[in-house]
Steps between C-alpha positions, in 0.01 A plus 500: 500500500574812731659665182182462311316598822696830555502578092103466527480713800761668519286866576277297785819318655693850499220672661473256790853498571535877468264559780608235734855665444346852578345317779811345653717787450233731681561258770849512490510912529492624147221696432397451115506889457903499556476407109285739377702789736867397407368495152383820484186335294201719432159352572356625197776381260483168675126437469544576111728298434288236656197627306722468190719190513253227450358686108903536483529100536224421292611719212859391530499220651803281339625163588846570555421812698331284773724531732519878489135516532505271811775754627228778489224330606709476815649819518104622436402304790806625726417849406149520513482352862770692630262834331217401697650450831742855485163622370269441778776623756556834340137596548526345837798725530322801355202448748786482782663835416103634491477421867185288402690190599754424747807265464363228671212455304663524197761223588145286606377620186774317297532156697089466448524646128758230394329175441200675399798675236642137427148306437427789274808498309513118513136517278619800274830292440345155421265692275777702332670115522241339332436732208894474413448154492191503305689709236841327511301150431291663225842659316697145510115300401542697188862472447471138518204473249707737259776330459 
């Protein structure tokens, strides 16, 4: 029943826990930017590669690939939030080194910007979920009826 459960929702399921792991690891002291930093992970790259997986799956989506495409969906997730966050505190940075904000604000700037950042990736992710899942159902519907 729960393997049926997490094949069938696999996208919405990964979502949730993705962002209550970005939430407890905030909590913890890792900030979710450390990712996209250590990486060395351009925003722009990163948000195309969003843009462009989910065509990729439904053009190539294959059976025994699944698990590879769960692998990116994950690593698009991982990536994508840790983009947001390192993005939003380089133009807090940037507004620092202006002088148009001090350091104070910016650090009260980022503890009020994160769960407004989290609720916002939560929806983009169980969107981005629920379309994978939409297209991973409609790929094995057909497979079954072909066969």
């Amino acid at each position: 029943m729960i393997y049926l459960l997490a094949m069938k929702h696999f996208g919405k399921i990964s979502a949730l826990l993705w962002v209550l792991l970005l939430v407890v690891a905030t909590h913890i002291g890792y900030a979710p930017s450390y990712f996209s930093k250590t990486m060395g992970l351009n925003c722009s790259w990163v948000i195309g590669v969003t843009l462009l997986f989910l065509p990729m799956y439904y053009f190539l989506c294959y059976k025994k690939f699944l698990w590879a495409y769960r692998l990116a969906l994950w690593g698009i997730m991982s990536s994508f939030s840790g983009s947001v966050f390192a993005y939003y505190e380089q133009s807090l940075m940037e507004k620092v080194l202006k002088g148009d904000l001090s350091m104070i604000d910016r650090n009260a700037s980022l503890a009020l910007a994160a769960p407004i950042l989290w609720v916002m990736l939560l929806v983009l992710f169980l969107i981005y979920g629920t379309i994978f899942d939409a297209i991973t159902r409609k790929r094995y519907k057909n497979e079954t009826m072909s066969q």
